[in-house]
C-alpha positions as CSV (number, residue, x, y, z in Angstrom):
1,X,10.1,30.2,-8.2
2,X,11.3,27.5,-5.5
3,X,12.8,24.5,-6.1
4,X,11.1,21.4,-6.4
5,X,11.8,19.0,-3.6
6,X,12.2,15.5,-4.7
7,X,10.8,12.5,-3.1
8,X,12.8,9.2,-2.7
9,X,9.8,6.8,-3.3
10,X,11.9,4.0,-1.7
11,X,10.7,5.8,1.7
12,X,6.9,5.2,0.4
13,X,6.8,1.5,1.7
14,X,7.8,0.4,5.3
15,X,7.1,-2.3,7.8
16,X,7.3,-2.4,11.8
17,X,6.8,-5.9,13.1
18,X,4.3,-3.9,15.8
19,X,1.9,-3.1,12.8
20,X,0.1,-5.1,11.0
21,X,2.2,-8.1,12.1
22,X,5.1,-6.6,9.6
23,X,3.1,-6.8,6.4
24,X,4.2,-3.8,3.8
25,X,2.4,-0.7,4.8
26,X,2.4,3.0,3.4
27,X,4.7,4.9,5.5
28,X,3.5,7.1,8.3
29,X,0.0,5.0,7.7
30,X,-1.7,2.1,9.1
31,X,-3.1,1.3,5.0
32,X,-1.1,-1.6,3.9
33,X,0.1,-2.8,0.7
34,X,-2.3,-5.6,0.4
35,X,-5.1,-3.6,1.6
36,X,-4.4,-1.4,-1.6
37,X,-4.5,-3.9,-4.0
38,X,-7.6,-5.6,-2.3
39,X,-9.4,-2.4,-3.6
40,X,-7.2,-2.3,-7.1
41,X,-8.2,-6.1,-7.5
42,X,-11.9,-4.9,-7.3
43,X,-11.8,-3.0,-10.6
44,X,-10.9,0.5,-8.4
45,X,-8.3,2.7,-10.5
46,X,-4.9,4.3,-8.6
47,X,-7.2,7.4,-7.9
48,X,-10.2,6.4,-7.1
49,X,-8.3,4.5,-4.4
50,X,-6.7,8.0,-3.4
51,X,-10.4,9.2,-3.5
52,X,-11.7,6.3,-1.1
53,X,-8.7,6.7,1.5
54,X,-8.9,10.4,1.5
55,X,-5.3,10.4,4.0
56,X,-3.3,8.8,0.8
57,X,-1.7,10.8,-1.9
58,X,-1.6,9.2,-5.2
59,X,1.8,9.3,-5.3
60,X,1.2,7.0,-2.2
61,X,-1.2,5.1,-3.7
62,X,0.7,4.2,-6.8
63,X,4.4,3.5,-4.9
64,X,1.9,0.6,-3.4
65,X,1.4,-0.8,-6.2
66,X,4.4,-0.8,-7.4
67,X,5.6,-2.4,-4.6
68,X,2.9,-5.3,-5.2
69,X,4.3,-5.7,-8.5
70,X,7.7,-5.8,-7.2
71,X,7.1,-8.4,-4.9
72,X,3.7,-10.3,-6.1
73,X,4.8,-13.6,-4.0
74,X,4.8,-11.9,-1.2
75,X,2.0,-10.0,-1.2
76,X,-0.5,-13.0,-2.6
77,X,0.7,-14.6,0.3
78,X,-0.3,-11.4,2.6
79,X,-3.7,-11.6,1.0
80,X,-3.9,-15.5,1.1
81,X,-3.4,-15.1,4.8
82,X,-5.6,-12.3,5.5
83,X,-8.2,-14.5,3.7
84,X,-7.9,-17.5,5.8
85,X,-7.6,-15.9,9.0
86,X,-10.3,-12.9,8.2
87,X,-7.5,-10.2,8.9
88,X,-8.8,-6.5,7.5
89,X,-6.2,-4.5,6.7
């Protein structure tokens, strides 16, 4: 039997100032963080997420949110934003 290969789930969340205007995004996706909780905010669990963004692992799905509740401030202010302006992420 192999063994295991561990992920560092500080590599889960990135940002590129060319994507998304530098909002927290999953890495190696376009799905930001706030876009995530948008749906988790709706009453969606951690895996029907996963289900609904077929691309996303839940491991993905759930280093998003713990990001989010990491940093809420900045991510209220993401969706605050996105609100005003009419941004989908």
């Amino acid at each position: 039997m192999g063994e295991m290969q561990r992920k560092d789930i500080g590599k889960f969340i990135t940002r590129s100032p060319e994507i998304h205007g530098g909002r927290a995004r999953i890495a190696g996706t376009g799905v930001t963080v706030s876009r995530i909780v948008q749906w988790y905010k709706l009453g969606l669990t951690p895996e029907e997420i996963a289900d609904e963004i077929e691309h996303l692992t839940l491991a993905q799905v759930y280093a998003a949110l713990a990001y989010y509740h990491a940093n809420r401030e900045e991510i209220e202010r993401d969706l605050e934003e996105e609100k005003r302006v009419g941004v989908r992420t």
